[in-house]
Each structure stands twice: as C-alpha cells, then as structure tokens.
C-alpha positions in Angstrom: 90.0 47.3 -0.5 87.4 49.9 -2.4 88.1 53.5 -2.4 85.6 55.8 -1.5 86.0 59.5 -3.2 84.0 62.2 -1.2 81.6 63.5 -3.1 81.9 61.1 -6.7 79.2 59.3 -7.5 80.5 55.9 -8.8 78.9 53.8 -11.8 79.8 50.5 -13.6 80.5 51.1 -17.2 81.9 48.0 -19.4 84.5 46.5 -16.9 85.1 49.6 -15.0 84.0 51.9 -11.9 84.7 55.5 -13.0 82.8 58.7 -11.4 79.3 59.4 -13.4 80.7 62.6 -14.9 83.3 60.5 -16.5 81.5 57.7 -18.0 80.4 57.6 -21.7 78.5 55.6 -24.0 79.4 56.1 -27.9 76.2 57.7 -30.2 75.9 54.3 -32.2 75.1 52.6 -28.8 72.5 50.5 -30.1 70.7 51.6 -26.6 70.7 55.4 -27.6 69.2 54.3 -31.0 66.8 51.9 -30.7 66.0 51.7 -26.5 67.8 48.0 -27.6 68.2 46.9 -24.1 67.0 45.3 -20.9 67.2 46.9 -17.8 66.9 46.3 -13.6 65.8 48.4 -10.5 66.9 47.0 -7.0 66.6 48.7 -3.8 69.4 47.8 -1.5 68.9 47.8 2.3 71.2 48.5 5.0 74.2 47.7 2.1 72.1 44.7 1.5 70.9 43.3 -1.9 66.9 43.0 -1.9 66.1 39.7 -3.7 68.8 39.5 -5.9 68.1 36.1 -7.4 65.1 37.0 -8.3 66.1 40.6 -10.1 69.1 38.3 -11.4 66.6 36.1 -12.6 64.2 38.5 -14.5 67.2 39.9 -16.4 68.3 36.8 -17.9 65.0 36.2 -18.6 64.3 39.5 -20.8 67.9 39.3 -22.1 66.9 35.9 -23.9 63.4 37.4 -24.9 65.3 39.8 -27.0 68.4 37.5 -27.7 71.1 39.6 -26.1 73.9 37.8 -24.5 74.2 37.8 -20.9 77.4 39.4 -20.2 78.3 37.7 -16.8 78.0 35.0 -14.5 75.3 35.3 -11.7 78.2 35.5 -9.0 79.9 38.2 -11.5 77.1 40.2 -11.4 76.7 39.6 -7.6 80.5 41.1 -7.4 79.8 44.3 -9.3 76.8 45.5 -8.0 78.2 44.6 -4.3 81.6 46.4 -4.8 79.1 49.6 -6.7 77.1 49.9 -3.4 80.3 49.6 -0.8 81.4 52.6 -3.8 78.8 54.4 -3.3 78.9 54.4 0.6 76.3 52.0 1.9 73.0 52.2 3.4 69.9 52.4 1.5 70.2 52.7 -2.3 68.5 52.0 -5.2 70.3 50.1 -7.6 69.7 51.0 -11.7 71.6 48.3 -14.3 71.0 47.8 -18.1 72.6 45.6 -21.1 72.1 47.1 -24.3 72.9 44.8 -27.7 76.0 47.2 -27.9 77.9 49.4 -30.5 77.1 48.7 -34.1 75.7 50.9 -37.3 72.8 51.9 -37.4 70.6 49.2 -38.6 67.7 47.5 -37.4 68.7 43.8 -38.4 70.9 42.8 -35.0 74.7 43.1 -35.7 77.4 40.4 -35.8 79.9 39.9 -33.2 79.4 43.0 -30.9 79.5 43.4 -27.1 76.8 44.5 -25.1 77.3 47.9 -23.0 77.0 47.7 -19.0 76.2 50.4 -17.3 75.3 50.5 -13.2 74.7 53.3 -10.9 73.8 53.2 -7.0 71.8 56.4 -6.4 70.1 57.0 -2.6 66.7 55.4 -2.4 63.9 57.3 -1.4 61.9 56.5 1.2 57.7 57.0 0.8 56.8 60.4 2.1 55.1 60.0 5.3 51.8 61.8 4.2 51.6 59.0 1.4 51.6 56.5 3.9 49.0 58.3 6.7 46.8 59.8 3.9 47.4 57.3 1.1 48.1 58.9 -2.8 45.8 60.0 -5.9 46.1 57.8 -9.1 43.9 58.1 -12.4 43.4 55.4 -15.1 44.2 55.9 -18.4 44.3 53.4 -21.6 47.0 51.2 -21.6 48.9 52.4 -25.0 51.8 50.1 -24.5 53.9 47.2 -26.4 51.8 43.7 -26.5 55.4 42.7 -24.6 55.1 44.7 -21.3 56.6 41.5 -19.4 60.5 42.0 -20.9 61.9 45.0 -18.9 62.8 47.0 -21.9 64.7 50.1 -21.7 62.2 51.5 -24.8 59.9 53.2 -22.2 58.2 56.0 -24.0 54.6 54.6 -24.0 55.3 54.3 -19.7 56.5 58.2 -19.4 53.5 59.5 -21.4 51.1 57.9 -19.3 53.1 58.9 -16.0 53.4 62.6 -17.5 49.8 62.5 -17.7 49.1 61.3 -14.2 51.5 63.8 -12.8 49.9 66.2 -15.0 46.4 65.5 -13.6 47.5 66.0 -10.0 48.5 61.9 -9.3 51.0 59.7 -8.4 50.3 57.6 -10.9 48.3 56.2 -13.5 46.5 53.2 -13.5 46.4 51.2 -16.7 43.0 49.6 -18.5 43.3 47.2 -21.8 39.9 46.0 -23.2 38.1 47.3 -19.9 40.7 45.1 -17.7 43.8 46.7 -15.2 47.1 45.7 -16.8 49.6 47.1 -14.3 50.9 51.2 -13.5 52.6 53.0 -15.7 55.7 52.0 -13.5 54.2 49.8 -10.9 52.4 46.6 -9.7 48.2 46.8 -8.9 46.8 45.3 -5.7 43.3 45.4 -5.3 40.7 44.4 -2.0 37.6 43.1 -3.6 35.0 41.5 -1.1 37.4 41.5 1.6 40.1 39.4 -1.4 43.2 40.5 -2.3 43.6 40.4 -5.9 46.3 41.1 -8.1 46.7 40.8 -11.9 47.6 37.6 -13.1 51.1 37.2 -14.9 51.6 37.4 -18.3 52.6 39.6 -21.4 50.6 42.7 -20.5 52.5 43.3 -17.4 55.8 43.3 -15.9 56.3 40.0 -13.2 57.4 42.0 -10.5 59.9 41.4 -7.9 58.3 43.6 -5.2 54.7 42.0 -5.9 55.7 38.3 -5.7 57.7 39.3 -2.6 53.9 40.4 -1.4 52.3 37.5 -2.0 54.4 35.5 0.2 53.7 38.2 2.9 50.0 37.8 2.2 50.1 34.2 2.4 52.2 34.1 5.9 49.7 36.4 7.2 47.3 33.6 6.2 45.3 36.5 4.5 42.9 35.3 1.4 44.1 36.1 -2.5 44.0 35.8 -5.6 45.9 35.7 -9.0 43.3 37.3 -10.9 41.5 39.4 -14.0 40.8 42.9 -12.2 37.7 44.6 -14.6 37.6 48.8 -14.4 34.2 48.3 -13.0 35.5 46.2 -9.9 38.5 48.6 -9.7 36.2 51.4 -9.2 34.2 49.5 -6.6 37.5 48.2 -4.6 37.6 48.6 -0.8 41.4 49.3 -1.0 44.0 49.6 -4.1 47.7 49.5 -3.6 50.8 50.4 -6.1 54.1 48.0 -5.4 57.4 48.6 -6.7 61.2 48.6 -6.4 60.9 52.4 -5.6 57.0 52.6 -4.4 57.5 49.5 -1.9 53.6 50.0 -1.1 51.6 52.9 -1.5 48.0 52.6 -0.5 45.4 55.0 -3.1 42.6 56.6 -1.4 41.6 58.8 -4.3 41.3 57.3 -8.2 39.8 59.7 -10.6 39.2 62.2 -8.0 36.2 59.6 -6.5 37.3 58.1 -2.7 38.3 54.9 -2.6 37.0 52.9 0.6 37.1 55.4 3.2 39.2 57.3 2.1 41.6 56.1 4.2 44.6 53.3 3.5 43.0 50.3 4.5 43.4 47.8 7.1 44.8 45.1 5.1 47.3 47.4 3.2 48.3 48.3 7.2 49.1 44.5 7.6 51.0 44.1 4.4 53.1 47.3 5.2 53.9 46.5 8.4 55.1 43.4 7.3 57.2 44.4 4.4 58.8 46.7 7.2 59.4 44.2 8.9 60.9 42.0 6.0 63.2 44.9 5.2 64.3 45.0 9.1 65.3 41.1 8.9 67.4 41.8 5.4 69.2 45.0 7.0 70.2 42.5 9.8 71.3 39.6 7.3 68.7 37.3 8.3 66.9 37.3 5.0 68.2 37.7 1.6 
C-alpha cells in the first residue's frame, strides 16, 4: 500500500521515491553538463494517465534519436509514474520525467557502460485562467533560433526559454516561431491556425515537436467532421488567420486574439476553437471517469 506523507512532495529518482528535498543528482550528471537527455510532460486527470502510450511512445522515440537506453519496460514505466501520482495525492497533476545518458567525466564522446539517471515528479496541474479562455491570450512571433532537431524532446532547452523570456517580456503568453518566413511551432507549444474557414496545423517533421496534445486534436477535429489540414502555415497567412490556437500538455487550448499587438479575427476566440474546447473538455470528462485512456 503507498504511503502518503502530509506535506512531501514525492519524486522518482533511480529506483526510488524519496521527498524532492531529498533527492540528488551528482555534478558529473551528464544531464547537468551537457542538457544530455530526453524528457516528458503528462497531465494526469482525475488520477488518470492522459495518453500514455503515446507520451510512452515519443520517449522511446527521442531516447533512440540520441542513442540512450531505455531504462524500463513500457508496463515499468506505467508502474512508476502510477504509484508517483497515488504519492502525490491524486487528482489533477502534471506529470515531468527525463533520462539523462547518466554519470560519466566530462567528455563529449558518449561514455562506456554507464546508467542513465531517472528522475519524476508529479506537481499540481494548472488549469487555464478563465480570462484566457473568455478573452483569449497575446502572443508575438519571433525567429525561430532553434536546433535543426526540434522533433527529439531534448532537455537542452535554452534556445525555447529565450524566446519565451522574450514573449513574456513583450507582454505575451507566448511566442510564435517563423523559419524562412514559415510557423514552426511555440516556443513551448503546438500552432493551430483557421485559414478560409480550414483548420491548419504545421505538418510534422524536424522543425517541430509531434505533439501529443495536437494529434489528440485532430481526432477531435475529425469527429466533429470539421475540415483540416496538415499543412505549411506562411507569416503572411498567420497574420491574416480568422483564429490561432496554442496546444500543449500544460496550455490544453488557448485561443490568441492579439498577435503582435494587431486583433486577430474579432478579437474574440473563435467559434471553431469553442467547438474544439468543448470537446477536449469533454474528452477529459470521459478519461476522469475511465472510459477513455
């Protein structure tokens, strides 16, 4: 039976749930060094995983891109971060795991016959702000400075918080990223676009992160029998959008009414956002009650 210490909040660190003031990761942690990891973000609902296969999925996928092992099994990793949220009490969470090569001297050639570190916290999730949803948020655009390798979920994310600093800095939520006069992604989130009553989205690839939130919002937009696309977004067309939406494991779905300080639409979230919301609502409702996974 799991304990539950008033008060402690519980991570998963190599093997082991100890309180977060007691865990510790050695200085030559490749991670500390080099950002020479892979990491996850989950939201859980209700004590309930939110498409767990899926983030299960996109781990082992960056883990091979940057040939570290995968520590565990699937159903492994299903036990740990199951026993970490009963830990940490339940109810909503968001859910933060990362794999780094592991402990070694510093070098940059990879080492021989090392572990990787685990680490795993469940921290409360935060729910949109209400005025977010009624009124919609302000985002800005900004060059996309990034890696050419934005699809592995790398813990090395200076080039994201420097373009987030300077969104928060310029009074948005967040920044909106161009390469060659094209929208990659956000500086920690998905893109979603209406263009001539279409809902378009940046196709996948290695400028952007595949994720699990968005392709969770396509089959939304598809049951809805709604029309969209996989597709090149250019600035121009961003600029002239009738709605633009942010997506992510934190975000869910926030509709932007303001980009660059110009109104987007009517300055209003739109009514096709409305749709999509309401329905991810509604998705969440049927996970909380088990129906879903």
């Amino acid at each position: 039976m799991v304990q539950l210490v008033a008060n402690v909040v519980p991570v998963y660190l190599n093997g082991e749930f100890v309180s977060l003031e007691e865990a510790r990761v050695p200085v030559l942690d490749r991670g500390f060094l080099f950002g020479d990891g892979i990491y996850e973000l989950m939201p859980v609902y209700g004590g309930r995983l939110f498409r767990f296969d899926a983030h299960l999925k996109r781990l082992a996928r960056s883990l091979a891109e940057v040939l570290i092992p995968n520590p565990y099994s699937d159903a492994r990793w299903r036990q740990i971060l199951t026993e970490l949220v009963q830990r940490a009490g339940g109810g909503d969470r968001l859910i933060y795991w990362q794999v780094t090569r592991g402990v070694a001297p510093r070098d940059h050639a990879f080492p021989i016959g090392i572990e990787p570190t685990v680490f795993a916290m469940a921290n409360p999730l935060p729910a949109p702000l209400p005025e977010q949803l009624e009124r919609g948020v302000r985002a800005v655009t900004l060059k996309d400075i990034r890696w050419a390798r934005c699809d592995i979920k790398a813990i090395s994310l200076l080039g994201n918080v420097l373009l987030r600093q300077q969104a928060i800095e310029a009074g948005a939520v967040e920044a909106i990223l161009l390469r060659d006069g094209y929208v990659t992604e956000g500086a920690a989130s998905n893109v979603f676009a209406v263009l001539d009553d279409v809902i378009v989205t940046p196709s996948k690839g290695p400028a952007l992160l595949p994720g699990v939130t968005r392709d969770l919002l396509l089959e939304l937009i598809a049951d809805q029998g709604l029309s969209y696309q996989e597709a090149a977004i250019s600035e121009r067309t961003l600029r002239e959008a009738q709605e633009i939406w942010m997506t992510s494991s934190a975000k869910e779905i926030l509709p932007v009414t303001v980009l660059d300080g110009e109104i987007i639409g009517d300055g209003k979230p739109g009514a096709r956002w409305t749709r999509v919301h309401h329905s991810f609502q509604d998705y969440k409702a049927r996970l909380r009650a088990g129906e879903v996974g």
